[in-house]
C-alpha positions in Angstrom: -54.8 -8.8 32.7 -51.9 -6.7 34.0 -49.3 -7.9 30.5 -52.5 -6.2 28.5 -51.5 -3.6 26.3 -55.2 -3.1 25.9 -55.9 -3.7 29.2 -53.3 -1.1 30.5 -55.0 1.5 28.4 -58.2 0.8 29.3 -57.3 1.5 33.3 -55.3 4.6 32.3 -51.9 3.2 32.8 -51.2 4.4 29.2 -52.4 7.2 27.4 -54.6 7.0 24.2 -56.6 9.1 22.3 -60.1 8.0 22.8 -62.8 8.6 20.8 -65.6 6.7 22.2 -66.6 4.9 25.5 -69.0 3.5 27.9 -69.6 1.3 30.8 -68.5 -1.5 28.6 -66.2 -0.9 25.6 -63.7 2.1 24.5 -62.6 3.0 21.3 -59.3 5.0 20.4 -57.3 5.6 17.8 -54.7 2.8 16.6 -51.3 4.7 16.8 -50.2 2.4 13.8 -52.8 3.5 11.6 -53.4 2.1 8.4 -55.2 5.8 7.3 -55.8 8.7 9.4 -58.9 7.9 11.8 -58.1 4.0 12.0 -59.9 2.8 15.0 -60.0 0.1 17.8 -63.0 -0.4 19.5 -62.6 -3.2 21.8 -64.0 -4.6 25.7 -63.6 -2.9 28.9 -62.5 -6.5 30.3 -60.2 -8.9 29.1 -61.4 -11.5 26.5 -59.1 -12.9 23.7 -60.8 -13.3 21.2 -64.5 -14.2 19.9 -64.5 -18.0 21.5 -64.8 -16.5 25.4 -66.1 -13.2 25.1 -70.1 -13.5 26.3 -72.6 -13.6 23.8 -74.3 -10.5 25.3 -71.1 -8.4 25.5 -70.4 -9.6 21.9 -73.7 -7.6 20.9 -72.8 -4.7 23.5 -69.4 -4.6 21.2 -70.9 -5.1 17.9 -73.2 -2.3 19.0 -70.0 0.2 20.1 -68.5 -0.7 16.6 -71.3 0.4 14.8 -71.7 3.9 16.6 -67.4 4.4 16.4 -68.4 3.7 12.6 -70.6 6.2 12.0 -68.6 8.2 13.9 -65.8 7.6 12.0 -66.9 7.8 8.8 -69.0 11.2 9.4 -65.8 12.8 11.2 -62.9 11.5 8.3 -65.5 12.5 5.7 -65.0 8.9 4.5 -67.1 7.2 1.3 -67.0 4.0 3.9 -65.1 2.5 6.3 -63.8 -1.5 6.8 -64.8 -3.5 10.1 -62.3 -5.6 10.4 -61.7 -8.6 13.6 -58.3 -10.8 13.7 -59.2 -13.5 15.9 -56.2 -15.6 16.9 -52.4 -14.6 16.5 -52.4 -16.6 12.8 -54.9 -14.7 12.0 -52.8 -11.1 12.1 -54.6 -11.0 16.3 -50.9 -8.7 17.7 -52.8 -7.7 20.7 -54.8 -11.1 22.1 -57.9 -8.4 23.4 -60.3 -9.1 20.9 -60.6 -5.6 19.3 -62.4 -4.7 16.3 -60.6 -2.2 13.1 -62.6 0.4 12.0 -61.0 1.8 9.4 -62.3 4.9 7.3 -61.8 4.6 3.2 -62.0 6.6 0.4 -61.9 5.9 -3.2 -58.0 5.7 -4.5 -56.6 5.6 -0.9 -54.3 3.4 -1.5 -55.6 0.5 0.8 -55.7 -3.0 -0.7 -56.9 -6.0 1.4 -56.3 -9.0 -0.5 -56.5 -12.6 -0.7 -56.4 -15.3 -3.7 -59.9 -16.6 -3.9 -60.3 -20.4 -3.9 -62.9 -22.2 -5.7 -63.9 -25.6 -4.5 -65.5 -28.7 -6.4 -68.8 -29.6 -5.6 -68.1 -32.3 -3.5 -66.0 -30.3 -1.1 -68.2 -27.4 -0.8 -70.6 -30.0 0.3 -67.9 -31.7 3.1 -66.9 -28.5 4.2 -70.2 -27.2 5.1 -70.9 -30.9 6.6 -68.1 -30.4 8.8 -69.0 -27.3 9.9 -72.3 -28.1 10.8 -71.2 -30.9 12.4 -69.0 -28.9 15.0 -72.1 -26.3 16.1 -74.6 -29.8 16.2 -76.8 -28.7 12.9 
């Protein structure tokens, strides 16, 4: 997709500093890092988000994640790192390339993710997961 910030940098039309590739996925480091070593590891070819991308290049990603991970972790001399996938523009998606965060962390860094747990009532807990079952044909 020639609009593709992803997809430009992928075919070389901008530069990057990459840290991982193969025939299938790359991975470079975000230029708006949240720490030093924040990574994006993300599909050779243009898929949004987790709803189109094929299940086997899913796996292939997953996969590339989890080697840029060690990588990571090993290189920042990190305690562990966050995996992290937006997936859809109201999700925090800027860049609609599905792309996964890998982020390197350390105790007292100074990163917070957070979110105000809910708690539900036994009734929905039990309408929610009905629904979602419902939608995949369980």
């Amino acid at each position: 997709m020639a609009s593709c910030v992803f997809c430009r940098i992928v075919a070389g039309e901008l530069p990057s500093a990459r840290i991982y590739e193969d025939d299938k996925t790359v991975a470079f480091l975000d230029i708006n890092p949240i720490v030093r070593g924040h990574a994006l590891v993300l599909t050779r070819d243009h898929y949004e988000g987790v709803d189109d991308i094929p299940e086997q290049l899913l796996r292939e990603l997953a996969a590339s994640v989890k080697k840029v991970a060690r990588s990571v972790k090993q290189g920042m001399n990190a305690e562990g790192v966050n995996i992290l996938l937006n997936n859809g523009r109201c999700s925090g998606q800027i860049v609609p390339h599905i792309h996964f965060h890998v982020i390197p962390r350390s105790t007292n860094d100074g990163v917070a993710f957070q979110w105000s747990p809910r708690q539900y009532s036994s009734s929905e807990l039990d309408e929610v997961a009905a629904r979602i079952r419902k939608a995949h044909g369980a």
